[in-house]
C-alpha positions in Angstrom: -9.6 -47.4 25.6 -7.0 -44.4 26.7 -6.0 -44.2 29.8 -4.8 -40.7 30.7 -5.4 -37.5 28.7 -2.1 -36.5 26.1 -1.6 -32.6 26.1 1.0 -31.8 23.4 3.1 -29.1 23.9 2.4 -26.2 21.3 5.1 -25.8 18.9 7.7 -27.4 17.1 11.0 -28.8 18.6 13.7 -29.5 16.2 16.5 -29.1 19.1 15.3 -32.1 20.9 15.8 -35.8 19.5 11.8 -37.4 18.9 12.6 -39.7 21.6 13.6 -36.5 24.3 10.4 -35.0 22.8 7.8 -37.1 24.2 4.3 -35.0 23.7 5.9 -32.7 21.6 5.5 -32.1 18.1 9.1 -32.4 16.4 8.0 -31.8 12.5 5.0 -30.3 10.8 3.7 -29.2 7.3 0.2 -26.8 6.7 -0.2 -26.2 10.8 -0.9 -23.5 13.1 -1.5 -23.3 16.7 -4.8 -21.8 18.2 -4.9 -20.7 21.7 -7.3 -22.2 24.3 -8.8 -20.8 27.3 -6.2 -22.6 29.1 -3.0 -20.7 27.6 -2.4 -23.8 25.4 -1.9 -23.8 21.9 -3.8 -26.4 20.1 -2.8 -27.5 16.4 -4.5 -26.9 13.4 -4.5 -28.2 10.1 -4.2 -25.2 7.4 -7.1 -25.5 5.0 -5.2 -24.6 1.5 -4.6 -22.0 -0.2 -5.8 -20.4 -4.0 -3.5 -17.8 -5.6 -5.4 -14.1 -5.5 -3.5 -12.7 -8.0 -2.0 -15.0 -10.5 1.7 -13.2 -11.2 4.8 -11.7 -8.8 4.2 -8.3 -7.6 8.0 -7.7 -8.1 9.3 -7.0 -4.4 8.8 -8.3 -0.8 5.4 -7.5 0.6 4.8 -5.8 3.8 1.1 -5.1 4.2 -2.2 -5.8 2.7 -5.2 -3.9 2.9 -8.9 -5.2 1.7 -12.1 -3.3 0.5 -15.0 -3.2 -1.2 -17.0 -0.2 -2.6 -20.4 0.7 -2.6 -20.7 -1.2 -5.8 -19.4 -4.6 -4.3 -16.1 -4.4 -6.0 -13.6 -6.1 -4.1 -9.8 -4.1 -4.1 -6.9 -5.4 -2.4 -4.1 -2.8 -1.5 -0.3 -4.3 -1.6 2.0 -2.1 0.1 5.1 -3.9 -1.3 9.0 -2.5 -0.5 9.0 -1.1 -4.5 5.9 -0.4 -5.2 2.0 0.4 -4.0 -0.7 -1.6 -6.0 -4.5 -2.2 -5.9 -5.6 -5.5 -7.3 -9.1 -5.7 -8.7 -10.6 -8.9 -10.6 -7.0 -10.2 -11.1 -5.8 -6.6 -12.4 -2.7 -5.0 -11.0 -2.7 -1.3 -10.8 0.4 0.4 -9.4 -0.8 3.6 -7.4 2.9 4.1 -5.8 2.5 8.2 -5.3 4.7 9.9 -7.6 5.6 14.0 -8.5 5.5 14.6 -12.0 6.1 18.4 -13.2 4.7 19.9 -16.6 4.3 22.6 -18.6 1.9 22.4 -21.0 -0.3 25.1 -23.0 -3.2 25.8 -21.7 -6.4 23.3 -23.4 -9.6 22.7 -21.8 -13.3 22.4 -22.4 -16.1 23.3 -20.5 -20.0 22.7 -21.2 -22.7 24.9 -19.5 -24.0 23.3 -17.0 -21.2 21.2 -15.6 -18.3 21.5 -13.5 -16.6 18.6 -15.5 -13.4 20.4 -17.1 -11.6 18.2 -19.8 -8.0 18.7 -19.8 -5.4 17.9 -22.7 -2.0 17.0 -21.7 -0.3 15.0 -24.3 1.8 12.0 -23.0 0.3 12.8 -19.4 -1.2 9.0 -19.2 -2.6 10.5 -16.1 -5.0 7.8 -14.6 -8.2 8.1 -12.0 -5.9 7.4 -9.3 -3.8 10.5 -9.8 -4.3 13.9 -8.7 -3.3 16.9 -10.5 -2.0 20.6 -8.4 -2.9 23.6 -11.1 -0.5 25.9 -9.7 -1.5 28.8 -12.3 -4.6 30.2 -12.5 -6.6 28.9 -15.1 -10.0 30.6 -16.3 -12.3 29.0 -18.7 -15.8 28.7 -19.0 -16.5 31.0 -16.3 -14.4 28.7 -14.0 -11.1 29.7 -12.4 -8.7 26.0 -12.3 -6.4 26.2 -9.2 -5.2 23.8 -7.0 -5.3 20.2 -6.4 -8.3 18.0 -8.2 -9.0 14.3 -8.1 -8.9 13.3 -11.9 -10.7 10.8 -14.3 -8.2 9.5 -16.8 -9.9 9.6 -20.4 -7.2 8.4 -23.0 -3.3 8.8 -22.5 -3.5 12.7 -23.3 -6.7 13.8 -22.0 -8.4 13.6 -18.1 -11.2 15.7 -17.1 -11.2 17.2 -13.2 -14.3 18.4 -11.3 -15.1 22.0 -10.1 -16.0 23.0 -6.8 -16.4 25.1 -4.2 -14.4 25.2 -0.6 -17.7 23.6 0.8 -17.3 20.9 -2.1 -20.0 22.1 -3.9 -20.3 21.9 -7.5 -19.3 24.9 -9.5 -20.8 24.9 -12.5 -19.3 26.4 -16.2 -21.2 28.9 -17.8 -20.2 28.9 -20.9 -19.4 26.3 -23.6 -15.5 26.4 -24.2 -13.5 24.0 -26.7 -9.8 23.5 -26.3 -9.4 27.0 -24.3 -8.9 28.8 -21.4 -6.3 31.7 -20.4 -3.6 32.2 -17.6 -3.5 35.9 -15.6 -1.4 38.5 -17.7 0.6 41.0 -16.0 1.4 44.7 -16.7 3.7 47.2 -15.2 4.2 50.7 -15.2 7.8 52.2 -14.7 8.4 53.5 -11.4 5.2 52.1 -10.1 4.9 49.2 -7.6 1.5 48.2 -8.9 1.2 45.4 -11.3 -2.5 45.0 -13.0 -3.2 41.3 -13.6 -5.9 40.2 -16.3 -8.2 37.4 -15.1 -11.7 36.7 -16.3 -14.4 35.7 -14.1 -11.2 36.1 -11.1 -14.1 36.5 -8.3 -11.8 38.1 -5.8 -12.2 41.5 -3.7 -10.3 44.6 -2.5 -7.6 43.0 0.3 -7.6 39.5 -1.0 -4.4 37.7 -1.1 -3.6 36.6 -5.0 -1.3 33.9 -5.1 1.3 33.2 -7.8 3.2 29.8 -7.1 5.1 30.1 -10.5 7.9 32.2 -10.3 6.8 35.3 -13.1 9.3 38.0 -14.0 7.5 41.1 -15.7 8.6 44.7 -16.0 12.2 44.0 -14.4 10.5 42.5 -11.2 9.9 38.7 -9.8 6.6 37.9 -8.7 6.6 35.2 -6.6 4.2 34.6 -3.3 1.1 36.2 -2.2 0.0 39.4 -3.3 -2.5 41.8 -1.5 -5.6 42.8 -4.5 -5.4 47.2 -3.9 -8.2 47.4 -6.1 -10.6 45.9 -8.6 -11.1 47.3 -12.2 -13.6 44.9 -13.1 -14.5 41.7 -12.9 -11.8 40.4 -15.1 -9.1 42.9 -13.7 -7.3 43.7 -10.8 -4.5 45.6 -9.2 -2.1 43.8 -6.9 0.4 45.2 -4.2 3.4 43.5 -2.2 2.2 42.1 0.8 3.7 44.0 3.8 6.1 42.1 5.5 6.9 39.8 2.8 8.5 41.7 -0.6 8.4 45.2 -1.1 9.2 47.3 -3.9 11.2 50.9 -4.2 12.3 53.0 -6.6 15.6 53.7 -6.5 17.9 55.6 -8.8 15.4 55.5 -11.6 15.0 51.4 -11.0 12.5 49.3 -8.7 14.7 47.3 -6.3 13.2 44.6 -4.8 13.6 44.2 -0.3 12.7 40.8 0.8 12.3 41.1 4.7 
């Protein structure tokens, strides 16, 4: 039967000779220390390990991050040095946020009744992990497209985004459009500074800022910025000004000179 109690010291001593080490531990394999109420860390034996996720994710790890959706599916973000990826039921999916710019004609369907909006974009390969920024106004199916939307990948060259309103309603098309839609069209008049833009269904109002992202030349002029709406033909038409402050146009010497302040 023991005589006295033996406390080993937590950790592993390699710097000491066994002999020196007394009720130390000087190797180990599959351990781990657990702190006691006392401030003394007691070893553990490891209890194995499975493989999650079967190959290499291709660069040094640095965090992890575990979830699971309403639908008990189990996700496991790898935030690696190269890469971000979710792995779900042994599937890798890279999600690494990336910029990609294009210019594509404009094709997209609308059924009444939905604010689902299928978009073709041929070699896009855009996935439901992505997010797309219309920067052009796009109206289709009574809808006007602009902005940023979460997307639904459908094949490599078509996704479909959903419409709604700044409360995050739905919007809902009106009409039934196949492989459509139009962009605003601008006209000029020489010696004028107003420029009438053609937008079905646009929905804005006298003194509304009209925002064109895409640098547009028309008439001799650049439009670029935010525009203030001087007055609205109908609903598909509308006449925008300079805003004040911002760009300004003049006629000089038979031309329209542009003063950026």
């Amino acid at each position: 039967m023991p005589h006295a109690s033996l406390k080993l010291t937590p950790g592993v001593d390699q710097n000491r000779t066994p002999a020196l080490n007394e009720a130390a531990i000087s190797s180990s394999q599959l351990i781990r220390f657990v702190p006691d109420t006392n401030g003394i860390g007691l070893p553990q034996k490891l209890g194995g390990w499975t493989k999650y996720y079967a190959n290499k994710i291709g660069s040094i790890v640095r965090c992890l991050w575990a979830w699971a959706d309403t639908n008990a599916n189990n996700y496991l973000a790898v935030g690696a040095e190269s890469s971000l990826d979710v792995i779900s039921n042994n599937t890798l999916r890279e999600i690494t946020p990336r910029n990609f710019t294009d210019n594509v004609a404009v094709d997209a369907s609308t059924t009444i009744g939905s604010n689902e909006v299928i978009i073709k974009d041929v070699g896009s390969n855009i996935s439901s992990y992505d997010v797309v920024n219309i920067q052009t106004q796009i109206s289709v199916g009574g809808l006007i497209l602009f902005g940023q939307y979460q997307c639904r990948g459908l094949s490599p060259d078509t996704y479909s985004i959903f419409t709604t309103d700044v409360l995050g309603d739905p919007l809902y098309a009106t009409a039934n459009v196949t492989d459509g839609g139009a962009v605003p069209g601008f006209t000029t008049i020489n010696g004028s500074s107003i420029v009438s833009v053609v937008l079905n269904n646009h929905g804005y109002s006298v003194g509304d800022t009209f925002p064109i992202l895409v640098s547009t030349s028309v008439g001799g002029i650049v439009l670029f910025g935010g525009y203030t709406i001087n007055s609205i033909t109908d609903a598909n038409k509308r006449q925008a000004r300079p805003h004040l402050g911002q760009v300004r146009f003049m006629k000089t010497a038979g031309m329209l000179a542009i003063f950026i302040k």
